[in-house]
N, C-alpha and C positions, 0 to 999 in steps of 0.2 A: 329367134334364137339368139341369145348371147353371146358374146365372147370366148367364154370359157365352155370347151364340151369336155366332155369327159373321158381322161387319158387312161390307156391300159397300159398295161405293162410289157414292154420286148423279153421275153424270155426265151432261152436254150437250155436242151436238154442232152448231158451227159450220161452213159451208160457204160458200168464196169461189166460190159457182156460176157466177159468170162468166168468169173464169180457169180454174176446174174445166171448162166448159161447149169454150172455145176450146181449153183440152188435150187434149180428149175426142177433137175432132175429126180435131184433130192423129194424135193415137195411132191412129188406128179408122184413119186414112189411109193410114199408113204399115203397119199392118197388114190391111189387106184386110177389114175392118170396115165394115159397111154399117150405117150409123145409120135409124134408121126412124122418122120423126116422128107422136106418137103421146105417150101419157102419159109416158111415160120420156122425151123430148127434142123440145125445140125447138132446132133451128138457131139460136146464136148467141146461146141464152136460159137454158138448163138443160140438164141430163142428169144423169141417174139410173142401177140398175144395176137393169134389171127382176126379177131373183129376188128382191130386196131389195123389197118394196111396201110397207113401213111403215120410213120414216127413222128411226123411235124405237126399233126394234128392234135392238142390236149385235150379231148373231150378224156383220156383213162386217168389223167391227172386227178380231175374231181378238186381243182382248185377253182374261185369264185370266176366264173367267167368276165364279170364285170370287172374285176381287176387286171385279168389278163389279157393278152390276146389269144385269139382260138389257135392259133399256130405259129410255134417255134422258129424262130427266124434259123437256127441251125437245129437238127438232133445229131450227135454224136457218139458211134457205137465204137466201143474199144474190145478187140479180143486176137485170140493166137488159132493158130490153128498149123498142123501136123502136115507136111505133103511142101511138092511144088510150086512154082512160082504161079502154074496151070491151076494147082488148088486154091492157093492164096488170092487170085484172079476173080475164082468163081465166086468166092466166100466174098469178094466185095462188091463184085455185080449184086449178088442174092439180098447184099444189106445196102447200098443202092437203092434196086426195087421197093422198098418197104421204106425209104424216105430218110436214109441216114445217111452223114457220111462217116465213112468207114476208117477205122485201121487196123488193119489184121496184120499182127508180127507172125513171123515164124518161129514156132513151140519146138524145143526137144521133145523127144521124146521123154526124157527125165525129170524135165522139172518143169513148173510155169513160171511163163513168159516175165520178165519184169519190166518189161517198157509200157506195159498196159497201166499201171498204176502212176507211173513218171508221165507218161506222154496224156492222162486224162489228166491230171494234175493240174501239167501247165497250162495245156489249153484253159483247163476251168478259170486258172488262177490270171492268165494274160487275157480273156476276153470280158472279165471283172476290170481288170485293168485298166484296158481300151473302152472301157463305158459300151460295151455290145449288147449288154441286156443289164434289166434290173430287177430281173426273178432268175432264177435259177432253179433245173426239177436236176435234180440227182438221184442214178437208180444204182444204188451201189449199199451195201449193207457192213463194209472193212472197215475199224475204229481206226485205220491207216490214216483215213479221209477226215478224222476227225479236225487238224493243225488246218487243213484246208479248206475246210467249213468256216471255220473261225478266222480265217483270214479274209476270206470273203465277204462275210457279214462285217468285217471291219470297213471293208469298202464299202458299208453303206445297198449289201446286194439282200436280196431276200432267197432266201434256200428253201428249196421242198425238195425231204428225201422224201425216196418211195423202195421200199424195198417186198421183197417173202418176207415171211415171220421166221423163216427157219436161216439161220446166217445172219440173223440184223445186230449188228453193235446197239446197245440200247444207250450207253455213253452218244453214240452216232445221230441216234434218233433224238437225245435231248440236247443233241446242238443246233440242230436244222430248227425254223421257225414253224415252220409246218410238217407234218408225217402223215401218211398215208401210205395204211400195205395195200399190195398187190396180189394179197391172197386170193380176194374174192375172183376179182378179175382175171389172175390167170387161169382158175378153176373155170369160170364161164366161157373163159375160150377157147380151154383144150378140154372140157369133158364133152361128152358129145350131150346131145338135149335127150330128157326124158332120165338119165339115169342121177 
């Protein structure tokens, strides 16, 4: 064997789980999708793709495995959620479990949260920074994220958004290097088999 073997990529994956969370519901609806609350989703909080149990793992990515590595050196879920500190608690235990690390702000009840957009931001923006990865999977579909994307790939990083079809910025989608929806996949993992 030579000298040179062949390097993958350090990649992490950011998620505007709150936005992802109200697309979800969106999409399950108009497709005859019964969401089941439960480790994979809370109403109005999060949702997940149950085949998927470990966030760090990219086999849902569908990006070249030879390029990257099989697992995320971070995933990072961003969202709000309504209730106590006891609430807030449990919402980061449950995303946790499922291999993310979490930040759940506290939601009025009137409007959403806006630290979820600021606080994915920086993170994205400061671990491009710090040379922490040189792919990046983004599951977010807000043309907010656009100025972000492009800042990023300034740094020389590689971006794969992934989003639903329903909610994607399509300005969003032709900034990223790579796009991949989420359609098929969240259909395979919350419809039940047979139907």
């Amino acid at each position: 064997m030579g000298i040179y073997t062949s390097i993958r990529y350090r990649w992490m994956l950011f998620v505007d789980g709150e936005n992802l969370t109200l697309r979800a519901q969106e999409f399950a609806k108009e497709n005859s999708v019964d969401l089941v609350e439960g480790p994979f989703y809370m109403r109005d909080v999060f949702v997940w793709m149950p085949q998927f149990e470990r966030a760090t793992a990219g086999a849902y990515m569908n990006f070249p495995s030879s390029l990257v590595n099989p697992h995320a050196i971070r995933a990072h879920y961003y969202t709000s959620a309504q209730g106590d500190d006891v609430k807030l608690r449990e919402v980061n235990e449950t995303l946790r479990k499922l291999g993310f690390e979490p930040k759940v702000f506290k939601k009025s009840p009137k409007r959403k949260s806006k630290g979820i957009d600021i606080s994915l931001s920086t993170d994205f923006l400061s671990h491009a920074f710090l040379n922490n990865y040189d792919f990046v999977a983004l599951i977010a579909g807000d043309a907010d994220y656009l100025p972000l994307i492009e800042e990023v790939k300034r740094l020389g990083k590689i971006v794969y958004l992934t989003f639903l079809s329903c909610g994607l910025s399509q300005n969003l989608r032709l900034a990223a290097d790579w796009f991949g929806s989420l359609d098929e996949l969240f259909l395979k993992g919350w419809k039940p088999q047979g139907k």
